[in-house]
N, C-alpha and C positions, 0 to 999 in steps of 0.2 A: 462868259460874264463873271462866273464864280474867280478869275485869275483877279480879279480886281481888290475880292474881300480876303484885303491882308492879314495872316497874323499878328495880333497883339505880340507876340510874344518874339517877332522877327524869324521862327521857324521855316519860310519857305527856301525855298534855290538862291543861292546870290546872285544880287544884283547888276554887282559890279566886279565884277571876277579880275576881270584886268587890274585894275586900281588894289584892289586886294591884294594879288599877287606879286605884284609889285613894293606894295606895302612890306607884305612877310619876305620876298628875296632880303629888303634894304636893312630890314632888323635879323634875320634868318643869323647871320654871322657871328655876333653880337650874343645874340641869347642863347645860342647853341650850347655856350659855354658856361650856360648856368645850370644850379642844380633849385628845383623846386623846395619849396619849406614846407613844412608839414600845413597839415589842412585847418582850416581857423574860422570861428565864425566870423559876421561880419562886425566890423567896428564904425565908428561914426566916423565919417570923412572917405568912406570907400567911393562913393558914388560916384566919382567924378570918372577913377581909372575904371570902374564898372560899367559904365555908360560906355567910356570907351575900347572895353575890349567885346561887348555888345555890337561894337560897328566892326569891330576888324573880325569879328566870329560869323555874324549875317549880314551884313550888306548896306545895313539900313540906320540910321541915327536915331534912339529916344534920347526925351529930354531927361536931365536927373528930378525934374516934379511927377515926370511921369513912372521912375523907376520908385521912389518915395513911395507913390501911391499906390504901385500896385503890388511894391515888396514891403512896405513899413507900413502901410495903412487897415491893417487889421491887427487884431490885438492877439497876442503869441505868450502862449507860455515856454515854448519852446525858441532855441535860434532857431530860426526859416530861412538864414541865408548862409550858406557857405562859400568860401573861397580857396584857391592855394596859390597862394605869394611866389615869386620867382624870390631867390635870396636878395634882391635889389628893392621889395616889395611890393614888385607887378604885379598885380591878380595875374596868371596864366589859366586861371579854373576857375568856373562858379558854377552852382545850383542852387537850389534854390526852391522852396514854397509857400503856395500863400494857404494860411493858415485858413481854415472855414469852419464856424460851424453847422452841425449835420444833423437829421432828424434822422435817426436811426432807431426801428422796433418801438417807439413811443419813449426812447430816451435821447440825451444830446450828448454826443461824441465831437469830439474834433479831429478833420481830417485835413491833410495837405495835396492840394493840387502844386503837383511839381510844373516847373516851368525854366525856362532857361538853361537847359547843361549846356555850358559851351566852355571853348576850351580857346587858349591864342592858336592862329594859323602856324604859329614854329612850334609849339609843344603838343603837335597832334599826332598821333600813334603810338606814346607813351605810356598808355593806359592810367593817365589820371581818370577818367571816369570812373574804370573801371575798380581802380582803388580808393576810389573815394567815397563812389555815392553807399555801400552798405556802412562805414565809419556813419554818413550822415543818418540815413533808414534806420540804423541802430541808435542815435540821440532819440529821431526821432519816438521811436517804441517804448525807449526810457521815460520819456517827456510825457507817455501818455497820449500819444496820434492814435488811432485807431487805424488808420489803410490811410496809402498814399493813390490819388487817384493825377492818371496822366494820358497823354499822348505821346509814346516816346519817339524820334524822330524814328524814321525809317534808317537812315543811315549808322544806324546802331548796330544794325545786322543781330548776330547771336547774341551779342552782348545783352539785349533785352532782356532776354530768358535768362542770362548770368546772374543777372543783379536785379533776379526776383518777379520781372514783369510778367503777369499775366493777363490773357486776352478777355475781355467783356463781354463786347457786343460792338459792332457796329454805329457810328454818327455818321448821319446824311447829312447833306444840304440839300436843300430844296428851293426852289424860285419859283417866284409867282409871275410871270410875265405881265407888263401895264403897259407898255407901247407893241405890244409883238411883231408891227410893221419891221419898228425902226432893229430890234433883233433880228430880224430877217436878213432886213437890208444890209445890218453889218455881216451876220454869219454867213452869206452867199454872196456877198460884193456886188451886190445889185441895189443900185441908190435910189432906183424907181418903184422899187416894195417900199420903201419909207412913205410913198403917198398913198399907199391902199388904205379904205375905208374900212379896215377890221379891226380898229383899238376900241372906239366904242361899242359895239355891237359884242367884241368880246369880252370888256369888262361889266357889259348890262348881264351876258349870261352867268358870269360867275358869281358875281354879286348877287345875284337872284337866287342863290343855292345857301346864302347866307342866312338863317332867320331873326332878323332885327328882333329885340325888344325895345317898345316905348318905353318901358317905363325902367329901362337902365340910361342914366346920363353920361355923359365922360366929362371930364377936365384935364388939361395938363399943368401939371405942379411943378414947383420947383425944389420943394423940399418936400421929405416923407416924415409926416407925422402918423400919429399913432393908428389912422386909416390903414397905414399898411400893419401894422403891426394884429392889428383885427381881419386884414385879411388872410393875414396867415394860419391863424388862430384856426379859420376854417377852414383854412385849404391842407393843414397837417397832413391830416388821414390822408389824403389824395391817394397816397405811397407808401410803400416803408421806408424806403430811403430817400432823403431830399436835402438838399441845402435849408437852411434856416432862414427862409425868402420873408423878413420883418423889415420893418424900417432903417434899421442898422443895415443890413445888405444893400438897399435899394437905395439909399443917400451913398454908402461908398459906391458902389457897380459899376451905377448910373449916374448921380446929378454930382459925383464928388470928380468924375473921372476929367483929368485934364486933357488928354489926347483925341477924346472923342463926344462930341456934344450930341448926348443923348436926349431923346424926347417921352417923359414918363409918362402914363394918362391914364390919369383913377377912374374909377369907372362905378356908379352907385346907384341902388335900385333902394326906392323908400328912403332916402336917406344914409341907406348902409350900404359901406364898401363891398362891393365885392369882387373886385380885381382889376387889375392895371397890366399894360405893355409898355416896355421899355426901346423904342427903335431910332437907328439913327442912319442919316443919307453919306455915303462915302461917293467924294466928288475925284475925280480924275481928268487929264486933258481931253480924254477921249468919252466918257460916259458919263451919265451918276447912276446912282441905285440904291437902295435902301434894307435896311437889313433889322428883322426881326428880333433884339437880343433875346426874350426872354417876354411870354405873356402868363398871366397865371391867375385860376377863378376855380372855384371848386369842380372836380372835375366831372360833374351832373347838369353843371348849370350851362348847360350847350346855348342858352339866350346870351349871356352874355362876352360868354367867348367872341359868341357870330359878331355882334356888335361890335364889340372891341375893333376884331380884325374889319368889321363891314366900315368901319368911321376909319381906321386908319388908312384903307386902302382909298378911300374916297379924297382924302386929305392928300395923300400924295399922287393923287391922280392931279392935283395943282401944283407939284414941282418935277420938273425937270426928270423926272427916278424912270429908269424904262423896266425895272423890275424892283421883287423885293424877295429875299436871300432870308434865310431858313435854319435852323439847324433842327432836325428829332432823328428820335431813334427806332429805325424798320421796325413795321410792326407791333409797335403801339397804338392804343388810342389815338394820340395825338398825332401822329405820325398818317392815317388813316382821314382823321378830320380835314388834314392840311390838303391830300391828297385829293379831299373833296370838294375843297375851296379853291381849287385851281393850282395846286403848286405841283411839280413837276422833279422829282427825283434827279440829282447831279451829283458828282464823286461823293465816296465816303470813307471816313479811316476809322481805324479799331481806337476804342476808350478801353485803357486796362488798367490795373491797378495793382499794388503790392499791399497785402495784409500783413499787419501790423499786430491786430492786438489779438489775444488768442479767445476762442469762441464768436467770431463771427460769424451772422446766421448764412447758411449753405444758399437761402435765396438771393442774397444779393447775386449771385452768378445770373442771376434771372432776369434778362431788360424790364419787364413786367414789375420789379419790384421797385425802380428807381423813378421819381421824378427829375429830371434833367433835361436844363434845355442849354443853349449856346453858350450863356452866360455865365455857365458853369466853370469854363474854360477858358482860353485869354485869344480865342479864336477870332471873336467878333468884339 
């Protein structure tokens, strides 16, 4: 099920290898014959050939509102996007980060979640990466980044450790199963498990493991006003280390994204906020399913976590979703909670990062110290 929840960021296998290949033999000739230009940030008007060497690097087509938003839509004191021009001025290279702010030891830092290295299919094995991304890591440390936090591909190989990547901790996915007939019936190719009598029976058990509170409400919004900005207020301490999860995150994340129409829902006990989930349904020919980005409430207040997750599973037990997709990190809290709620451990990849500014505290190496969830990343 989990092959369905695509990277943002077009990181998995390509799609269309043929038509790619094809592509780079027909330019291959051509470009051979070019020498690269030095490495440059980005200027206005890139988008277009950035978008397109996005499809001929993964597989896949974003829009340029969708590259806008997720590269120009946070405010940077530093460049966060680089490139390197063929001397005809193709982009052949880019990387790239989206700027965040961070709740670190009870101060605010800004960090980069890198995203996109990609390279054209003719100028691969030339070591632009390799020469380029410390030129950027080094702006960046200038600029004032404190750590670069990433997912580097796997097909980096050593190169990782070159150019400074070090290992975290582990990210899961997790899935909560809500039709588990109709999973059956797909993963054993048996059509007559889709009419067995176990999807209610086993979403009464799980849900029964949740403890509702009365007296927290939900609502879904459209915009984030200052409700979230006060829930963050409380939820700070959670961690030491966290994104800076206020109203500014949760209008860009979520209600600003144009690729993916997210479902936000504030959630309020007395009148005061105390926390909200961000999820949204990814439809396909073959399935749907539903994906948890990001929920978040002080992390004591185990009523209305349950609630939260008990009203949204309840709501998508009215669409089409035959599961709902996850991301925590082994061995946490939350990670444990989820576990108890019915969700179900599925692949995981390493979250590692490059530090940046000197005197960082020695726990951050500690999953224990970070609040993090999906939304972190350009995963979901």
């Amino acid at each position: 099920m989990t092959a369905m929840l695509k990277p943002m960021t077009g990181g998995e296998a390509l799609t269309d290898g043929e038509a790619l290949s094809a592509t780079a033999t027909a330019t291959a000739t051509a470009t051979e014959k070019r020498t690269e230009a030095a490495i440059r940030p980005y200027r206005a008007g890139d988008e277009a050939a950035l978008v397109d060497l996005f499809y001929r690097s993964f597989g896949h087509r974003i829009s340029e509102d969708h590259w806008r938003w997720k590269l120009r839509g946070r405010p940077s004191t530093v460049d966060n996007v680089w490139l390197v021009p063929s001397t005809d001025g193709h982009p052949v290279f880019h990387y790239a980060g989206i700027p965040n702010r961070f709740w670190l030891s009870q101060n605010q830092v800004t960090s980069m979640l890198a995203v996109d290295a990609m390279t054209a299919p003719e100028c691969r094995r030339r070591g632009l990466l390799t020469r380029s991304v410390p030129t950027i890591h080094s702006a960046w440390r200038e600029g004032g980044i404190a750590f670069v936090l990433g997912l580097p591909n796997n097909q980096w190989g050593s190169r990782t450790r070159l150019l400074g990547w070090q290992t975290l901790f582990p990210l899961q996915w997790l899935i909560r199963p809500l039709r588990p007939s109709s999973l059956l019936s797909r993963h054993l190719r048996l059509s007559f498990l889709k009419h067995l009598p176990v999807d209610a029976p086993w979403n009464r058990f799980f849900q029964g493991r949740l403890q509702q509170d009365a007296s927290v409400h939900t609502q879904r919004v459209g915009v984030a006003d200052e409700a979230f900005d006060r829930i963050w207020e409380r939820c700070r301490g959670n961690s030491m280390c966290s994104t800076i999860r206020d109203r500014a995150w949760v209008q860009w994340r979520f209600l600003a994204a144009p690729s993916r129409k997210y479902v936000v829902t504030l959630a309020h006990r007395a009148r005061e906020p105390v926390g909200y989930s961000a999820h949204c349904l990814i439809e396909t020919e073959q399935r749907t399913a539903a994906v948890l980005a990001e929920m978040l409430t002080e992390k004591d207040d185990i009523a209305a976590r349950d609630t939260l997750l008990h009203e949204l599973i309840e709501s998508l037990l009215e669409t089409p979703a035959e599961a709902l997709a996850t991301l925590a990190v082994p061995g946490t809290a939350q990670f444990r909670w989820l576990r108890g709620a019915g969700f179900f451990p599925r692949r995981a990849f390493s979250v590692e990062w490059v530090p940046l500014m000197a005197g960082l505290p020695e726990a951050m190496r500690s999953a224990h110290s970070w609040n993090l969830s999906g939304a972190d990343f350009d995963v979901v």
